[in-house]
C-alpha positions as CSV (number, residue, x, y, z in Angstrom):
1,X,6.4,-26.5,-101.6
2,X,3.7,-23.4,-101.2
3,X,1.5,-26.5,-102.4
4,X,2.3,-28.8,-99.9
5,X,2.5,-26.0,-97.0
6,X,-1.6,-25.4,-98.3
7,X,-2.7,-28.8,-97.4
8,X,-0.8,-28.9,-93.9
9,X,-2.6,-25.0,-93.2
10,X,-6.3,-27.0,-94.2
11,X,-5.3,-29.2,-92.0
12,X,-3.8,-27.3,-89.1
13,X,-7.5,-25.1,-89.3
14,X,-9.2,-28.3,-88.9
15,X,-8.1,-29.9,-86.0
16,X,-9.1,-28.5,-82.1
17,X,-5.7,-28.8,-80.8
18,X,-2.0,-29.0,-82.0
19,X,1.1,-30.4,-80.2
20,X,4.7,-28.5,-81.7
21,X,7.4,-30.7,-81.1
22,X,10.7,-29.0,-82.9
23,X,14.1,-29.1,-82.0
24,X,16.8,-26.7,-79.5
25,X,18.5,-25.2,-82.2
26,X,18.5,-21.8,-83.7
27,X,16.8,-23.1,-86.7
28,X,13.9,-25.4,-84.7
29,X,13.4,-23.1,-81.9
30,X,12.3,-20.3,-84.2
31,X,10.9,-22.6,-86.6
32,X,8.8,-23.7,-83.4
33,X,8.3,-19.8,-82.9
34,X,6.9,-19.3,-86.0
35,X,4.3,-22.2,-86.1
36,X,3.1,-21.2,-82.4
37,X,3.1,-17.2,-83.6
38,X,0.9,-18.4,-86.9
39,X,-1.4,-20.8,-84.7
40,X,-1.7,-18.1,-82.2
41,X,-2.7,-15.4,-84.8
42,X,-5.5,-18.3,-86.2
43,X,-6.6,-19.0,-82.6
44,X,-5.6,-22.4,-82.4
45,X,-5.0,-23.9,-79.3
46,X,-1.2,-25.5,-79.1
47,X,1.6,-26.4,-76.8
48,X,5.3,-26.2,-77.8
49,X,7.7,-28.9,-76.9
50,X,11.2,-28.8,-76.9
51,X,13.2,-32.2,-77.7
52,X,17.4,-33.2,-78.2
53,X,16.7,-35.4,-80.8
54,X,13.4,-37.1,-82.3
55,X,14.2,-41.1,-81.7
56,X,11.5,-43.9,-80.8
57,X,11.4,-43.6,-77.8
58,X,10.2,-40.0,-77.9
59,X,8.0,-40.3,-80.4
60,X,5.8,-43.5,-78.7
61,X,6.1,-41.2,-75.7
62,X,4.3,-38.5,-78.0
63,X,1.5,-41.3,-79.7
64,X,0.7,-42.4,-76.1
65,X,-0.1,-38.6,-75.6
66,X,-2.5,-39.0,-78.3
67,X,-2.4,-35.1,-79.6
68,X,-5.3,-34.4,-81.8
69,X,-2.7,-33.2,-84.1
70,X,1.5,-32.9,-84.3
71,X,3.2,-30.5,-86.1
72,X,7.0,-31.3,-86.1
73,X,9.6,-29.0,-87.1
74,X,13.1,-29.3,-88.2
75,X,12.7,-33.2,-87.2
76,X,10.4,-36.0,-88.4
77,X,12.2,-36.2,-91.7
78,X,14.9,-38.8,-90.2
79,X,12.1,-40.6,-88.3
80,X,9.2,-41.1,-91.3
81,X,10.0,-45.1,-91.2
82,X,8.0,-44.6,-87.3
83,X,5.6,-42.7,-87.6
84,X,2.4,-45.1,-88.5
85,X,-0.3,-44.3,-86.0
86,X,0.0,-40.7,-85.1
87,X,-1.8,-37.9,-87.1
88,X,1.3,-35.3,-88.2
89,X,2.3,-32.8,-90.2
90,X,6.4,-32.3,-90.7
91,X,8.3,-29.6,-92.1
92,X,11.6,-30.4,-92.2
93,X,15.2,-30.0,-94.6
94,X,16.7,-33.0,-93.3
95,X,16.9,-36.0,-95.5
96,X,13.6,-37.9,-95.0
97,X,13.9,-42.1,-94.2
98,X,12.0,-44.5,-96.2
99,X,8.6,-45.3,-94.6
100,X,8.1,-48.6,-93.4
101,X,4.6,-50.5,-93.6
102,X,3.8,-52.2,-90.5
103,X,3.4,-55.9,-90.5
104,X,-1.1,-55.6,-89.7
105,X,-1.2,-53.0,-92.7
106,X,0.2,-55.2,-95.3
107,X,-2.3,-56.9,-97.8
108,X,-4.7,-54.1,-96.3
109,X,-4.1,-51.4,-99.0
110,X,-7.1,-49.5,-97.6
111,X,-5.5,-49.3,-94.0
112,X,-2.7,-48.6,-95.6
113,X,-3.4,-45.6,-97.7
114,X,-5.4,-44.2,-94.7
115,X,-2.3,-44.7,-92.6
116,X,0.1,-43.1,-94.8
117,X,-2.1,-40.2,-95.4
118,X,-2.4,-39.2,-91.4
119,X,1.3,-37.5,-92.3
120,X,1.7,-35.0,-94.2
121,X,5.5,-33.7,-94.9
122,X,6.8,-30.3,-96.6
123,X,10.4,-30.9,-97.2
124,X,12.3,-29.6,-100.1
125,X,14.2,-32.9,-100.9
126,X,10.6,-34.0,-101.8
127,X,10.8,-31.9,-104.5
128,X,14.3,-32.6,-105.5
129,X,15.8,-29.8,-103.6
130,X,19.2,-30.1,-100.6
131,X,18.4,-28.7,-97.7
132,X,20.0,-25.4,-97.7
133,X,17.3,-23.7,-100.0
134,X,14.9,-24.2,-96.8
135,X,15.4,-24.0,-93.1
136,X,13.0,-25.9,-90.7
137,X,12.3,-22.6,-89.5
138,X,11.8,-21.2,-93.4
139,X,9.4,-24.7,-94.4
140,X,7.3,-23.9,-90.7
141,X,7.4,-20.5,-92.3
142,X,5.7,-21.5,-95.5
143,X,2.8,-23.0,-93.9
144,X,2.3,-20.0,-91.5
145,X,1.9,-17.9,-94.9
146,X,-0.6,-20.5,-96.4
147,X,-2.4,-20.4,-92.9
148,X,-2.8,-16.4,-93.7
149,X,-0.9,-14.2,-96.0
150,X,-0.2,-11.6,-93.5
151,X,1.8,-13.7,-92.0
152,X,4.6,-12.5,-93.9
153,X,6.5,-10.4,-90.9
154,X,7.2,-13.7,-89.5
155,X,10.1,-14.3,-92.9
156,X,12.5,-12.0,-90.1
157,X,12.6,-15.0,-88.0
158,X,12.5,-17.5,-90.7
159,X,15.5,-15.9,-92.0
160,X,17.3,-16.2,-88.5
161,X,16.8,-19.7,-88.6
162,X,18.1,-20.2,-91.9
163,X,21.4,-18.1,-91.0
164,X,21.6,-20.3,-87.5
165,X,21.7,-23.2,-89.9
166,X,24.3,-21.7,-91.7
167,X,22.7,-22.0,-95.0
168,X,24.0,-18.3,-96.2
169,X,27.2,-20.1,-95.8
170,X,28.1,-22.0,-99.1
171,X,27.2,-18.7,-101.6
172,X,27.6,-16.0,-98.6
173,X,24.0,-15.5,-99.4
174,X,21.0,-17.2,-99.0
175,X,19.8,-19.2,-102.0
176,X,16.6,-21.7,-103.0
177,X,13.2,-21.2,-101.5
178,X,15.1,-19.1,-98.4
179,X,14.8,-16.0,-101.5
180,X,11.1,-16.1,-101.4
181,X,11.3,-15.5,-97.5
182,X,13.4,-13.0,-98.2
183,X,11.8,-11.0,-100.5
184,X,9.0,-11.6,-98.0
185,X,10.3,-9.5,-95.1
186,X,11.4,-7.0,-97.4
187,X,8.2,-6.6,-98.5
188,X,6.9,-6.7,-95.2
189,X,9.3,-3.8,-94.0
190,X,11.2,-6.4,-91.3
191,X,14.3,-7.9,-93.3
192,X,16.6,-5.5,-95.2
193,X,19.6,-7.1,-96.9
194,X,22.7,-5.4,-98.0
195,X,26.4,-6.2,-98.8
196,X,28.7,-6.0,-96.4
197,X,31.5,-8.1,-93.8
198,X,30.0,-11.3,-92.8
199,X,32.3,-11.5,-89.6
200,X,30.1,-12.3,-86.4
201,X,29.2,-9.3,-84.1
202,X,28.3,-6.2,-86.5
203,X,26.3,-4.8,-84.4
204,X,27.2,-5.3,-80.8
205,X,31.2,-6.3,-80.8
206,X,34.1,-3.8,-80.8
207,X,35.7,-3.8,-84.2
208,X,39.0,-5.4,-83.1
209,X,37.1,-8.3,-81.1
210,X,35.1,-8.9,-84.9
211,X,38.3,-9.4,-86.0
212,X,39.7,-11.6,-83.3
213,X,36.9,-13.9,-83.3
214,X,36.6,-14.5,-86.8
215,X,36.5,-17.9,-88.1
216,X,35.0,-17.9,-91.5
217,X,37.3,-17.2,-92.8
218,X,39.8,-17.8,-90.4
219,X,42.2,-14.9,-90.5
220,X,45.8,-15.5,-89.9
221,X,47.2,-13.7,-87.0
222,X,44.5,-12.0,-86.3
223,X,41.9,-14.6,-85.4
224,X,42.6,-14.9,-81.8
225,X,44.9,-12.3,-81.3
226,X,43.4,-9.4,-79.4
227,X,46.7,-7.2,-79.5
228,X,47.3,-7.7,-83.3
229,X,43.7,-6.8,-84.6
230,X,44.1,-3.7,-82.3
231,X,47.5,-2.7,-83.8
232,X,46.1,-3.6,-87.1
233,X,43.0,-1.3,-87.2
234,X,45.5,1.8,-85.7
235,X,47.6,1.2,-88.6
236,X,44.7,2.1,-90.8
237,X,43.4,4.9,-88.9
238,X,40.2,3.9,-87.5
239,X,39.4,5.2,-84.4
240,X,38.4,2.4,-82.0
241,X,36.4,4.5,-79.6
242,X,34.5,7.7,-79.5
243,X,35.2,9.0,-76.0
244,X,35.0,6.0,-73.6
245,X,32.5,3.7,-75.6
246,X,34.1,1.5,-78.0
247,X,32.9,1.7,-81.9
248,X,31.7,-1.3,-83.2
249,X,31.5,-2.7,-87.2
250,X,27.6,-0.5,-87.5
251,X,29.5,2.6,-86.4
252,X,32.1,3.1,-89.0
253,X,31.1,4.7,-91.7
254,X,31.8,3.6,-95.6
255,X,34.9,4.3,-95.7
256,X,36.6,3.0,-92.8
257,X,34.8,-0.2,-94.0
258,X,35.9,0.5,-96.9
259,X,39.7,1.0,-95.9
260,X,39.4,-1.9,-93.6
261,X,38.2,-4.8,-96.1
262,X,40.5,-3.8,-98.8
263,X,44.0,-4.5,-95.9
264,X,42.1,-7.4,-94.7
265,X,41.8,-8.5,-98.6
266,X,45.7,-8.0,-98.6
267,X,46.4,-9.0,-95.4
268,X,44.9,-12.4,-96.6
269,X,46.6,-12.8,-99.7
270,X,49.7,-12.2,-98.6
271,X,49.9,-14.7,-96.0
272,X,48.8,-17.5,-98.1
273,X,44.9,-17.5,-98.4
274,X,43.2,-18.1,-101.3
275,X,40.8,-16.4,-103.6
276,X,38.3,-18.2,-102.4
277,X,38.8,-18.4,-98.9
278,X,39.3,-14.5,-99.1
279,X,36.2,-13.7,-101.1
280,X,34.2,-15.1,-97.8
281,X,35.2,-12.3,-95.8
282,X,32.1,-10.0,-97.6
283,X,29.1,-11.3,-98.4
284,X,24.8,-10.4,-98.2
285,X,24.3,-10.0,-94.5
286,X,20.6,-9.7,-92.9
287,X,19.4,-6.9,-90.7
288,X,16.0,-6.8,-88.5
289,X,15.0,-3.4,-89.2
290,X,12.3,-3.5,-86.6
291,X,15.1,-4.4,-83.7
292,X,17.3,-1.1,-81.9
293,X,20.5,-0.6,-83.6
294,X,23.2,-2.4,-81.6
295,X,20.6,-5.3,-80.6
296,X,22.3,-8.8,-80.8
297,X,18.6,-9.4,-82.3
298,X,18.9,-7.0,-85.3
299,X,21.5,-8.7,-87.5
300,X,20.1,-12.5,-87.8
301,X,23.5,-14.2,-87.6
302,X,23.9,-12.4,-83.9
303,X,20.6,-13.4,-83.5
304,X,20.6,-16.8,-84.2
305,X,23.7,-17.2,-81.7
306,X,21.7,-16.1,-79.0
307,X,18.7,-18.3,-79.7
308,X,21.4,-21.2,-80.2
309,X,23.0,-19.9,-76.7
310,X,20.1,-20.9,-74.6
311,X,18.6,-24.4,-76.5
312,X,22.6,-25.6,-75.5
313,X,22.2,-25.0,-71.9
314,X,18.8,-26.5,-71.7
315,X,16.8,-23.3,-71.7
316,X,15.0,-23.4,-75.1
317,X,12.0,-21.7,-73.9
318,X,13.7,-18.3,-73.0
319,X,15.1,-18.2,-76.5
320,X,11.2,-18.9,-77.7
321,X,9.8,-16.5,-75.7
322,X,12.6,-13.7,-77.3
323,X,11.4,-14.8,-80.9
324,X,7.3,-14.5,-80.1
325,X,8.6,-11.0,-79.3
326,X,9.5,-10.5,-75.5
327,X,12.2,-8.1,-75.3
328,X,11.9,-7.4,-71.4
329,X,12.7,-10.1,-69.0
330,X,13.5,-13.2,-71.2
331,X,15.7,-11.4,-73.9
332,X,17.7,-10.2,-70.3
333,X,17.7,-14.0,-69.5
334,X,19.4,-15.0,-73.1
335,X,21.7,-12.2,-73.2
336,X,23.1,-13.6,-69.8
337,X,23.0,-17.0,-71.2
338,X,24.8,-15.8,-74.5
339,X,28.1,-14.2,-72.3
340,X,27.8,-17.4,-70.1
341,X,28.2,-19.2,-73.8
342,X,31.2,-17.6,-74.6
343,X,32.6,-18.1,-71.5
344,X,32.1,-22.0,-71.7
345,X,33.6,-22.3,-75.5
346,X,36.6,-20.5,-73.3
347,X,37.1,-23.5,-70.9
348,X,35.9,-26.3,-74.2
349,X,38.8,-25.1,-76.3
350,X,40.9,-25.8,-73.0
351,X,39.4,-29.5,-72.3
352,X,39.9,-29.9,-75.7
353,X,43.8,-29.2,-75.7
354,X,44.0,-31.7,-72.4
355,X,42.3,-34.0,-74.3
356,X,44.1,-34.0,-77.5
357,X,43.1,-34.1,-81.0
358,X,44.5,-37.5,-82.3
359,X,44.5,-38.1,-86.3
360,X,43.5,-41.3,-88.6
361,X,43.8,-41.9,-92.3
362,X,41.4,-39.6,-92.8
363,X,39.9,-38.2,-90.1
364,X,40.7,-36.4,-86.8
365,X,39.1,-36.9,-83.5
366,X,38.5,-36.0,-79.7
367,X,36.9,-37.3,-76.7
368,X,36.5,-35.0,-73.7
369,X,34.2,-37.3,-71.9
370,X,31.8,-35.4,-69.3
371,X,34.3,-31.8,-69.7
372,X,32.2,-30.5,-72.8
373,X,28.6,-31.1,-72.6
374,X,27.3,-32.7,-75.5
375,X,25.1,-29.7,-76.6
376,X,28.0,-27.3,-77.0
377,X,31.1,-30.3,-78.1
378,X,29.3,-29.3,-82.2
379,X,30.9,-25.8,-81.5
380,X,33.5,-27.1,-80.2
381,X,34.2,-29.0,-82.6
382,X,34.0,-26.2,-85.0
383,X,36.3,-24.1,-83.0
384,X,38.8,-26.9,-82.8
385,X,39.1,-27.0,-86.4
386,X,41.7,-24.0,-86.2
387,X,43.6,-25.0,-82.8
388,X,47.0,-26.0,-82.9
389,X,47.2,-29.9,-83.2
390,X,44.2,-30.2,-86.0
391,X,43.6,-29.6,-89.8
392,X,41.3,-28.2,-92.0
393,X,42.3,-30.8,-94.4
394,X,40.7,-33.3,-92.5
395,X,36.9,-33.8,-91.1
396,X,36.8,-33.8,-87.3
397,X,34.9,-36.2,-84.9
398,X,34.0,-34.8,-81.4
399,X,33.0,-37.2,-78.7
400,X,30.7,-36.1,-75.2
401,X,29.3,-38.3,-72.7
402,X,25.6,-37.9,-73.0
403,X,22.7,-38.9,-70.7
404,X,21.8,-41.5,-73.4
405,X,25.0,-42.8,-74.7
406,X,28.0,-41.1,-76.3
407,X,27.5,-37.9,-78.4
408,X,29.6,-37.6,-81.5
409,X,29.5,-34.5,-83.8
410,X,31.3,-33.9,-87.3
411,X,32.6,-30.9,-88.6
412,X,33.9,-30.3,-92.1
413,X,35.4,-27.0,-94.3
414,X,33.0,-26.5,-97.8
415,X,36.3,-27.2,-99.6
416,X,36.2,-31.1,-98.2
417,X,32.1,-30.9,-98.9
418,X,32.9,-29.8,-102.8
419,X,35.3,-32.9,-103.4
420,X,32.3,-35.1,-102.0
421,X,32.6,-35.4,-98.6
422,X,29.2,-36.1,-96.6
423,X,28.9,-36.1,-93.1
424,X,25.3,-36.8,-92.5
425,X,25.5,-39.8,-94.7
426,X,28.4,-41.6,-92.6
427,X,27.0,-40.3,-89.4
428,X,23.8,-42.4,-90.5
429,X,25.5,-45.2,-91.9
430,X,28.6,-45.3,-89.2
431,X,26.3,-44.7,-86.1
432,X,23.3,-47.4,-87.6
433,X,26.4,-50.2,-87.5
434,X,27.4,-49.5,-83.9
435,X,23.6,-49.4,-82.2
436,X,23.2,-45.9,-83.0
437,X,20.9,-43.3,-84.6
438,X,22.1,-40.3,-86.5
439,X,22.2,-37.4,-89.7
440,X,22.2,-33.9,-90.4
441,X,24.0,-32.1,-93.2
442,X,26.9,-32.8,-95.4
443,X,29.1,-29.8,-93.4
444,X,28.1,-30.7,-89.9
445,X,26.2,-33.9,-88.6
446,X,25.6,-35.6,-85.0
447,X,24.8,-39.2,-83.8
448,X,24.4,-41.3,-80.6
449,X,25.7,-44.4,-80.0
450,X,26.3,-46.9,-77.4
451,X,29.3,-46.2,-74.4
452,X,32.2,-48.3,-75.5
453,X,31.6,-48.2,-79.2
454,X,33.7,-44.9,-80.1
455,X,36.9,-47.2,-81.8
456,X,34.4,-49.2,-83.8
457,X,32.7,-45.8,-85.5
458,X,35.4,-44.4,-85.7
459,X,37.0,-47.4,-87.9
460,X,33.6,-47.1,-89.9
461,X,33.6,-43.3,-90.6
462,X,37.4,-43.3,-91.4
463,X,36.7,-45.9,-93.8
464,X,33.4,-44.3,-95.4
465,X,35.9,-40.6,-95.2
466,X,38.4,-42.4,-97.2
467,X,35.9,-44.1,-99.6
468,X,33.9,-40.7,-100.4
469,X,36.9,-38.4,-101.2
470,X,38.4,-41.0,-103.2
471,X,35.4,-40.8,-105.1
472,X,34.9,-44.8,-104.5
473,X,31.6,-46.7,-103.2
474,X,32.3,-48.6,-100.0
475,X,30.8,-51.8,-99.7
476,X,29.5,-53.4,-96.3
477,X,32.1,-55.8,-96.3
478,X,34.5,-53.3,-96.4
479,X,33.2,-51.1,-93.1
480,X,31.4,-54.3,-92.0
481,X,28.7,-52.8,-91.4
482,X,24.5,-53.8,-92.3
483,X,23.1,-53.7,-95.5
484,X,22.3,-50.2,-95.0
485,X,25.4,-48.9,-96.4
């Protein structure tokens, strides 16, 4: 990969201008952060360009611009087949397409050679890797150190990426390439990583609310119980506030964690979890030592919320700006935009329960039309997993109205990923046999397809659900669907 990240740098130093197109994520926007810091730091000129999704249309709208140069980041991968013509560089995890040759280049092999040489790709599935032992923030990351080695600071935002993209998730650590960042900002004196409760909201939260918002893992009766995680933390003998300020996780000291994890451990057990589900309440967590204590930017999973906080409600930019360092006017923007966040997954829970989470075979599935907007209806979807009327047993299919079509986004437990459940491969497939376009990972994948074709995908991914945790093959016949399956 460092390799690969050496010849997109030569290339990067080359060039007189460079276009960033990455996505509104956690994991693009400060993947985008970091290639506009490094370029910055190299004095080459750029512009940063924030985009939904990476289809045809928007890249002919970005050849027509005719940038000297485009650096894509956490997308490109899904849309190598398209991009003859344009001179790029990609880094990106997602799984890459096949290229196509255009109809004038074949018989050339000349053209043809010089065409497919104009792109140049860092992704780790090029070198037989998944893509959670490299963000796109953590491959734009790589070529920022090959552009200059004292770029290494930048591995603090890298690892926020990587976190946003849950890739600490599977091993409650991070694992692959994403240990060489690592080590990197260690070395560099901005990371520190230690061992501790992976709850959201270490820093800033009161401890009960860490508790009452937890979700992985899912603790019963306390996850969304405000009352109970209060009575439960009294029980124990940790004081919830010092004067009028309340204490949050960072303020106990090791052995109130201490006293608390080991109850939570038996509180878990003896309602039912398993050994496995309860092992995920500690795990290596990620601190920005550079960042104020109590900061939602000094633990990288808080972090990473807030960056995600303001790509979802269109203001990508202000999360940018916080990651190239602002910590005056636009990190008061995304902290206002982070409590409006919270306030919206509120109401989506509720449009969700009007709505009503209706089951399949093997699947489950909503469709709140325009009440969820189809940035946020992934969370959602996430959320919804542990409502009243769904299943962790199942995957689950959210449906938005979007201003292109219908947005659908999939959500799955790592239990139904270890039996060989993949999500980015029937959102592909599924969305490819309705007029749509989509991918993403095995836990969590998004497509968009045409207005009035939600019964037919959903027939298709059923099908393909069925088919991969039965450990079968499906055939096209069988979801009736192109060749492609």
């Amino acid at each position: 990969m460092e390799a690969v990240a050496q010849e997109i740098a030569d290339r990067l130093r080359a060039t007189s201008f460079v276009k960033i197109v990455t996505h509104i994520d956690a994991d693009g926007i400060s993947g985008g952060a970091i290639a506009s810091e490094s370029l910055a730091r190299a004095g080459i000129g750029h512009e940063v360009a924030f985009v939904k999704k990476l289809d045809e249309a928007a890249l002919l709208d970005i050849k027509r611009q005719g940038p000297p140069l485009a650096w894509f980041v956490d997308l490109g991968a899904g849309m190598l087949h398209a991009f003859h013509g344009l001179d790029a560089v990609i880094t990106d995890h997602h799984v890459p397409t096949e290229r196509e040759i255009p109809k004038a280049l074949r018989g050339d092999l000349l053209r043809l050679a010089e065409s497919m040489d104009r792109v140049l790709m860092l992704n780790p599935h090029l070198e037989g890797e998944g893509s959670d032992v490299a963000s796109g923030a953590g491959c734009a990351y790589a070529v920022a150190k090959a552009l200059d080695p004292g770029n290494r600071d930048l591995a603090a935002i890298a690892v926020v990426g990587a976190v946003g993209d849950v890739q600490d998730q599977e091993f409650r650590r991070l694992a692959g390439y994403n240990r060489t960042i690592l080590r990197d900002g260690i070395d560099a004196g901005v990371l520190e990583a230690t061992t501790d409760i992976r709850l959201f909201g270490r820093e800033p939260r009161p401890v009960h609310k860490l508790l009452q918002y937890a979700s992985d893992p899912w603790i019963p009766r306390l996850s969304g119980n405000e009352e109970a995680c209060i009575a439960f933390l009294l029980e124990l003998g940790i004081d919830l506030k010092v004067e009028e300020t309340w204490r949050s996780w960072s303020d106990l000291d090791r052995g109130e964690k201490g006293r608390v994890v080991s109850a939570l451990v038996a509180h878990m057990l003896e309602r039912g979890c398993g050994a496995r589900e309860v092992e995920r309440l500690v795990g290596e967590v990620y601190t920005l030592v550079k960042e104020p204590v109590g900061s939602p930017t000094r633990d990288a999973k808080e972090f990473s919320t807030l960056i995600n906080a303001c790509g979802r409600y269109d203001e990508a930019d202000v999360a940018y700006r916080v990651c190239r360092g602002d910590r005056e006017e636009y990190l008061a923007k995304a902290l206002k935009l982070l409590r409006g966040h919270r306030e919206y997954l509120v109401d989506s829970l509720d449009a969700i329960a009007e709505a009503g989470i209706r089951q399949l075979d093997a699947i489950q599935y909503f469709h709140t039309g325009d009440k969820i907007r189809d940035t946020v209806v992934g969370v959602a979807a996430s959320l919804a997993l542990h409502q009243t009327g769904a299943t962790t047993d199942l995957p689950i299919f959210a449906f938005a109205n979007a201003e292109d079509g219908i947005k659908v986004s999939a959500r799955t437990t790592r239990d139904l990923v270890a039996k060989g459940l993949d999500l980015a491969a029937i959102m592909q497939a599924a969305s490819k046999a309705v007029g749509g376009q989509g991918g993403g990972h095995h836990a969590a994948a998004g497509a968009t397809i045409p207005p009035g074709s939600e019964e037919r995908f959903l027939e298709i991914a059923n099908r393909m659900v069925h088919a991969q945790l039965s450990s079968a093959v499906p055939s096209a016949e069988t979801v009736r669907a192109p060749e492609n399956l």
